[in-house]
C-alpha positions in Angstrom: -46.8 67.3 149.9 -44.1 69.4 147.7 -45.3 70.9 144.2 -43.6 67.8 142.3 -45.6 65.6 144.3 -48.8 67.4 143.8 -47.9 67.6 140.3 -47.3 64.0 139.8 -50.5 62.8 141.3 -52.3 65.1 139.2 -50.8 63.9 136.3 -51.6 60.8 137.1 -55.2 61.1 137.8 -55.8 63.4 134.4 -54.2 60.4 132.6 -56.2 58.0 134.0 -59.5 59.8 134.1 -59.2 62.8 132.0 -60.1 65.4 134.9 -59.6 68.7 134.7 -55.9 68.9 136.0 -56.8 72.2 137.5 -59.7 71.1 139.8 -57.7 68.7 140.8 -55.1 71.3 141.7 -57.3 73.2 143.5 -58.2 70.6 145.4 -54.9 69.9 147.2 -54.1 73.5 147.6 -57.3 73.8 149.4 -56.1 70.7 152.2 -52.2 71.5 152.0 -50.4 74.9 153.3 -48.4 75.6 150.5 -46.7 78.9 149.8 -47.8 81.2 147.0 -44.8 80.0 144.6 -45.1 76.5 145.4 -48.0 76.3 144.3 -47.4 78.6 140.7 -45.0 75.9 140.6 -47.6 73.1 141.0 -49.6 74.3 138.0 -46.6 75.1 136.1 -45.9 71.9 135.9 -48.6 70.1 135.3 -50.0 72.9 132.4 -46.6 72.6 130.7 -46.4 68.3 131.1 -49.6 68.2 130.0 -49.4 71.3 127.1 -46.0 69.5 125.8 -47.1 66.2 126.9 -46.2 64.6 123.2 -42.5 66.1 122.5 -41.3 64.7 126.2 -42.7 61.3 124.8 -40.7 61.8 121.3 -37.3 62.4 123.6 -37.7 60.0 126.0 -38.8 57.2 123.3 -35.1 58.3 122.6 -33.5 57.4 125.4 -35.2 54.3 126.6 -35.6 50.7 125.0 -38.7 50.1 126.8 -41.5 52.3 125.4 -44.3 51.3 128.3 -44.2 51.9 131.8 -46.5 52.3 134.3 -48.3 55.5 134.7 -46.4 57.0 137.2 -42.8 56.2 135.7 -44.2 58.1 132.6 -45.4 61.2 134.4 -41.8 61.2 136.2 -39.9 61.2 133.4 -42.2 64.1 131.4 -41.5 65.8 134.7 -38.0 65.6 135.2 -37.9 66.4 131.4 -40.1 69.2 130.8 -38.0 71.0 133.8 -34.5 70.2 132.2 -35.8 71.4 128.6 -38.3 74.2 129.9 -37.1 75.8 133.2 -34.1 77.0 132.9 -34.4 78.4 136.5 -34.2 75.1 137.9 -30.7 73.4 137.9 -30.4 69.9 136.3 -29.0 68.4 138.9 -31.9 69.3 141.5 -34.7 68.2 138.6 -32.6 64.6 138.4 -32.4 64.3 142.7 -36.5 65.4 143.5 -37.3 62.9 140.0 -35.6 60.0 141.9 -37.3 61.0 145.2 -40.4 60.4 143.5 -40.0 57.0 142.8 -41.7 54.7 144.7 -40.3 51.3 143.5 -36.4 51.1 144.8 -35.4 49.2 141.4 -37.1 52.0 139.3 -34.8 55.0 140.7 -31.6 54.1 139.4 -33.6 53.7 136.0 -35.2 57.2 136.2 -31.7 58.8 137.3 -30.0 57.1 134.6 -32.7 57.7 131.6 -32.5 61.7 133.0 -28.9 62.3 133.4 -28.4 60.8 130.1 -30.6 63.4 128.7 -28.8 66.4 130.6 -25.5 65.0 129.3 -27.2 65.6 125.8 -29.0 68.7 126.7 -27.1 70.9 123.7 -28.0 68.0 121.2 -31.1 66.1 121.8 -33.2 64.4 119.1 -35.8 66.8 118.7 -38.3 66.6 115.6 -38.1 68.4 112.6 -40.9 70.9 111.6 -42.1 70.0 108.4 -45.2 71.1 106.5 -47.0 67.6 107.5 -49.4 66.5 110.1 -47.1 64.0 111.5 -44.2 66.4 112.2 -46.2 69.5 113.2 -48.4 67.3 115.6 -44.9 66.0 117.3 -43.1 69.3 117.2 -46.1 71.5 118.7 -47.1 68.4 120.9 -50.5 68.3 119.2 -53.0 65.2 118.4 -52.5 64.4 114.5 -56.6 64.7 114.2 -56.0 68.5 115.0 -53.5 69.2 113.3 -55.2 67.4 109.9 -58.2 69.8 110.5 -56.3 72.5 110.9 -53.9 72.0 107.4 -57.2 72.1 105.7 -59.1 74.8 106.8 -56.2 77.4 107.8 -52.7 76.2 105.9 -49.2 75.8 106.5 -48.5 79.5 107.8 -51.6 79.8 110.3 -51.8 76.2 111.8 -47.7 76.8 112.7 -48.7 80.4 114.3 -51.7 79.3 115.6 -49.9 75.9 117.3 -46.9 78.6 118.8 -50.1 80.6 120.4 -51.8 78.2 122.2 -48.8 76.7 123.0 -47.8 80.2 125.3 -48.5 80.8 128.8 -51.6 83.4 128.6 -51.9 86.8 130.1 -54.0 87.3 133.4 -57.1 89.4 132.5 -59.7 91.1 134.6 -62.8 92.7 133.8 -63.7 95.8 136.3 -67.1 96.0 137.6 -68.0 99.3 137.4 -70.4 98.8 139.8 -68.0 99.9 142.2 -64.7 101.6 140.4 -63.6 102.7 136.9 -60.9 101.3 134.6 -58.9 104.3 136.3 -59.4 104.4 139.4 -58.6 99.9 139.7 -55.6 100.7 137.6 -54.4 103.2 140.1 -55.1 100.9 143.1 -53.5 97.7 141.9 -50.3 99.9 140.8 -50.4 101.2 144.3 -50.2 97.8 145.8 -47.1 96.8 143.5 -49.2 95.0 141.0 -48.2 95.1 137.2 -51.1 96.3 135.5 -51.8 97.4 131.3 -54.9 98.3 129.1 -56.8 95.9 127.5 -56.3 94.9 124.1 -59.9 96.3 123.0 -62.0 97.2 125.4 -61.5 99.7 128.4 -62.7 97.6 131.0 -60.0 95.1 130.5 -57.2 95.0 132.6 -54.0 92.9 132.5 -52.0 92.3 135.4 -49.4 90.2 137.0 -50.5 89.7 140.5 -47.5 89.1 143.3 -49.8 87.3 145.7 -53.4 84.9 144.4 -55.9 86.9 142.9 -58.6 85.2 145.7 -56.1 86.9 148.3 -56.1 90.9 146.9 -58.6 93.2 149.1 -59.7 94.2 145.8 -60.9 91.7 144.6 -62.7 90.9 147.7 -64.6 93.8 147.4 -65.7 93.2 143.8 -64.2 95.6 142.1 -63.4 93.1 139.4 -63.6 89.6 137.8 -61.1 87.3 136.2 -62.1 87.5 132.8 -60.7 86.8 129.3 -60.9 89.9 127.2 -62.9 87.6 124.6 -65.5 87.0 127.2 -66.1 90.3 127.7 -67.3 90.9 123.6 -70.5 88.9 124.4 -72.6 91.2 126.5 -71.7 94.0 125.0 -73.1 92.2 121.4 -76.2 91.2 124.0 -76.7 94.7 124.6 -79.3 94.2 126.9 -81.5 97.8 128.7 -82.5 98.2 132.1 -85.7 96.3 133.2 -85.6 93.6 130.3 -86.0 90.1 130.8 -82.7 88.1 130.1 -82.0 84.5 130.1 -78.6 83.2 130.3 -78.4 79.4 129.5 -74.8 77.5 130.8 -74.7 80.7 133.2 -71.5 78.8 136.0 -69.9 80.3 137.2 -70.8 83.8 136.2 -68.5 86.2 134.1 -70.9 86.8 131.4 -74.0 87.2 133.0 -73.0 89.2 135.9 -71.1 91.7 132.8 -75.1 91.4 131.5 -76.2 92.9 135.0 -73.8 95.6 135.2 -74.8 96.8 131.8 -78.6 96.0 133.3 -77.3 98.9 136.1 -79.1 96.3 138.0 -82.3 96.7 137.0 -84.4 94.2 135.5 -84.5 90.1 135.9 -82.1 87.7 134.7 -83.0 84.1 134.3 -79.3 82.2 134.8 -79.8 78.7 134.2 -77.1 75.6 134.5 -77.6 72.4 134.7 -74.7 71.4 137.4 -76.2 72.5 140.4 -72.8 72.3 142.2 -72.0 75.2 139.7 -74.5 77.6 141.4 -72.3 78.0 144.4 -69.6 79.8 142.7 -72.1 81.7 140.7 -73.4 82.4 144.3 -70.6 83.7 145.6 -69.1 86.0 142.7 -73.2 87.2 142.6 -72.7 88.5 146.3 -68.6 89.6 145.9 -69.6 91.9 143.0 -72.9 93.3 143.9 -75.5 92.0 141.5 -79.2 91.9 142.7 -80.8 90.4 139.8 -80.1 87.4 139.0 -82.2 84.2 139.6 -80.6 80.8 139.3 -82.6 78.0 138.0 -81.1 74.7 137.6 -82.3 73.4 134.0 -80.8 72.1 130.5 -80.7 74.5 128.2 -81.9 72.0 125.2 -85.5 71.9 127.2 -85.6 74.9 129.7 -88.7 76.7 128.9 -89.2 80.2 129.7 -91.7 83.2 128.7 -91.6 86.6 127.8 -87.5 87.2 127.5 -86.4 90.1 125.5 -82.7 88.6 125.2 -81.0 85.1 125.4 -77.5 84.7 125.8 -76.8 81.0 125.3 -73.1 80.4 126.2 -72.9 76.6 125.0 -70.7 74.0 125.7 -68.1 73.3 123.3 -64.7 72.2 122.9 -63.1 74.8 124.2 -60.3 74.6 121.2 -59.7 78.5 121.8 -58.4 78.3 125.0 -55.2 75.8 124.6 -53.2 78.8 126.3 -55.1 78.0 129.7 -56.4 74.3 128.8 -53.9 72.3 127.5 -55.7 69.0 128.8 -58.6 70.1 126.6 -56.1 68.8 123.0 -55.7 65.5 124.4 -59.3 65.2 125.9 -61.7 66.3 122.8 -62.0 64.3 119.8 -63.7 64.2 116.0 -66.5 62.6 117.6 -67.1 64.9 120.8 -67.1 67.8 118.6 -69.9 66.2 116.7 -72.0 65.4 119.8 -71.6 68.8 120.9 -72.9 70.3 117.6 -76.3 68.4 118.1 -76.3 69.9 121.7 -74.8 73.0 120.5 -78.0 73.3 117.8 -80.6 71.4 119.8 -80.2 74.5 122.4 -80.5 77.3 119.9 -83.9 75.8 118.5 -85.2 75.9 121.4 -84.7 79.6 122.5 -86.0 80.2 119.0 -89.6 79.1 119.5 -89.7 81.1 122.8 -88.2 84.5 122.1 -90.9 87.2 121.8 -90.6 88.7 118.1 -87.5 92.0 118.3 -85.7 89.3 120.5 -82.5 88.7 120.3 -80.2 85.7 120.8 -76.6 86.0 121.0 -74.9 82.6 120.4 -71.2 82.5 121.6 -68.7 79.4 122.1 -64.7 80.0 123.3 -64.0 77.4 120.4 -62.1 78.2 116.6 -64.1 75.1 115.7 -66.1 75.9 112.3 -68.6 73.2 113.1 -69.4 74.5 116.7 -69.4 78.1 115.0 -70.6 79.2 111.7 -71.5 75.7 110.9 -74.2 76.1 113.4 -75.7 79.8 112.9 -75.7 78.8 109.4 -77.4 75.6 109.7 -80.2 77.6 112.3 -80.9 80.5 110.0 -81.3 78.0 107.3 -84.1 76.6 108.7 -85.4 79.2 110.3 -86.6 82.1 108.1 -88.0 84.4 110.6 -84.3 85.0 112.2 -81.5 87.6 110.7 -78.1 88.2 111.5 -77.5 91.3 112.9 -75.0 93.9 112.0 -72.3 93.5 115.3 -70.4 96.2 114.2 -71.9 99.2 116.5 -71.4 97.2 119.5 -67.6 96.2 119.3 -64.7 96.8 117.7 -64.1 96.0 114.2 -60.7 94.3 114.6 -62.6 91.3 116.5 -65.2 90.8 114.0 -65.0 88.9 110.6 -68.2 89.9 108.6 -71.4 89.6 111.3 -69.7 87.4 113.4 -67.0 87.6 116.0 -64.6 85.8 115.5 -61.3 85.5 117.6 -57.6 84.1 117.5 -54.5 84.1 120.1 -52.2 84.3 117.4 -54.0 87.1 115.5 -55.4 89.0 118.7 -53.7 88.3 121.2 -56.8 86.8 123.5 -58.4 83.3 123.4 -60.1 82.3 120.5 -64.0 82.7 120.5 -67.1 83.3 118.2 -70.5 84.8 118.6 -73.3 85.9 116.1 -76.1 88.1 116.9 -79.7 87.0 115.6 -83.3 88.8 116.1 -86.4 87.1 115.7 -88.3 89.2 112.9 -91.3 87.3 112.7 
């Protein structure tokens, strides 16, 4: 199979099942030889179909009388469009011919070449939407789900949402976190230069590296040999606010597939016992694998949900919940079109349920750092505020001596891509005081 065929199918499946587009990516490169650029091109087109999926709607309603088609007719035309309005380095009149070729139905080709060379005949003048200060043009302009956008308006304004929409709406940076375990910021930065790989600082911390890699990450020596994990710089704040010490007792609930607590390890030196629990025991074999690529010797998977898992004795609990995942558009675009009002609330209860739970557990001086990669108030201070409500014997710590000041927002942290740069996240730090 080619990239647009690849593409196409996995398209069709996330529309009809709502799977993540990228497992389902990786599943094809795994049983088809394709070269390194085919398949950037692959995911390229599907993250920007999918990220864009509601202005290639908007111009094709344009250009058609028919607003239905079949699944695959729809994903053909978003295709050919999102290449003629996105890619500039792909000429028209290729994007038109491998469209057509796509087509399965004889009758339906002459339809697609039409609808799409009557586009790139209009290319300099197509209808695209105004952007207003409403919901309706904002969510059609930024490609957005009007529910979003709605709660967005209220909580951030005209200025932000706009800003915020252009952010997650960019193709993200590659970050890495070193494990120095077995390097130093340096010395990686001096090896990956060496092998013709663009590499910069971090934004905030020094163990953060971004680089644009010539060849797939899973292919580098390097990273074979451990000396570092992909990483968003965000994901790196939260064991660092853990702060845990040689030879304590950490748990990590929603552990899979590992950035977090094997950063928890490292700053362990390796000493000590971490409890890394998941529920998805399919999970554990990445975890697995990135456990024995980067040298950790102290972790101990146990396959539990967090809302019940019962433990004894822990000095610090990282619990990593599940959420929507709303600060991470840049690398999820499915993620807009698959959460709604009503799966953020059912995440909340989750989100909560799995916080009181640690809370009857932790040994008095523990500490619990709550994190989500979500912008969500009601995943995020909704929740911490809610917990130390009801329970009096838990303060919020002071998370200022542990990271840097331009990533927190009073005791919390608190992060945006169109104010720092890296996905959007939150954590608080509580201690059990009685």
């Amino acid at each position: 199979m080619n990239p647009r065929e690849i593409a196409l199918s996995v398209l069709n499946r996330f529309e009809k099942t709502g799977v993540y587009p990228e497992r389902s990516l990786n599943s094809y490169f795994h049983k088809e030889y394709l070269p390194f650029k085919d398949k950037r091109l692959a995911k390229e087109l599907v993250c920007g179909t999918i990220r864009w999926k509601k202005k290639l709607d908007y111009i094709i309603n344009h250009f058609v009388m028919k607003k239905r088609f079949k699944t695959d007719v729809r994903n053909i035309l978003r295709l050919g469009v999102y290449q003629i309005i996105f890619l500039d380095r792909i000429p028209d009149y290729a994007t038109v011919n491998e469209s057509v070729k796509l087509v399965r139905e004889r009758r339906m080709k002459n339809f697609i070449n039409g609808v799409l060379r009557n586009i790139v005949s209009q290319k300099e003048k197509l209808p695209l939407p105004e952007l207003e200060n409403s919901v309706g043009s904002i969510s059609t302009y930024y490609s957005f789900p009007e529910w979003l956008i709605e709660k967005w308006l209220a909580r951030f304004g005209y200025k932000d949402t706009v800003e915020l929409c252009e952010s997650s709406n960019s193709k993200p940076e590659l970050s890495i976190k070193v494990n120095t375990f077995k390097t130093t910021p340096k010395r990686l930065k001096q090896s990956l230069k060496a092998g013709g790989i663009e590499v910069e600082d971090g934004r905030y911390l020094s163990e953060s590296l971004v680089i644009k890699p010539a060849i797939p990450l899973y292919e580098m020596e390097l990273f074979k040999e451990g000396e570092f994990f992909i990483q968003d710089e965000s994901a790196t704040l939260v064991a660092l606010i853990l702060c845990p010490k040689p030879e304590e007792t950490v748990v990590d609930l929603c552990s899979c597939p590992g950035g977090k607590v094997t950063h928890i390890a490292e700053l362990m030196q390796n000493l000590g016992t971490i409890i890394s629990v998941d529920k998805n025991r399919m999970r554990f074999k990445e975890l697995a694998e990135n456990v024995e690529r980067l040298g950790i010797k102290i972790i101990y998977p146990v396959v539990s949900d967090g809302r019940y898992f019962s433990f004894k004795h822990a000095d610090r609990v990282l619990i990593d919940v599940p959420c929507s995942g709303l600060g991470t558009l840049r690398k999820r675009p499915d993620l807009k079109w698959n959460i709604t009002k009503k799966g953020i609330e059912e995440l909340s209860d989750i989100q909560y349920a799995m916080l009181q739970n640690v809370a009857s557990q932790i040994k008095i001086g523990g500490v619990i750092v709550y994190s989500t990669c979500t912008i969500e108030f009601d995943e995020n201070e909704y929740i911490v505020e809610k917990f130390l409500k009801n329970h009096k014997n838990f303060v919020l710590d002071d998370i200022s001596k542990y990271i840097p000041e331009e990533v927190t927002e009073g005791n919390y942290v608190k992060t945006f891509p169109h104010i720092h740069g890296i996905d959007g996240s939150f954590a608080a730090r509580l201690i059990k005081v009685r």
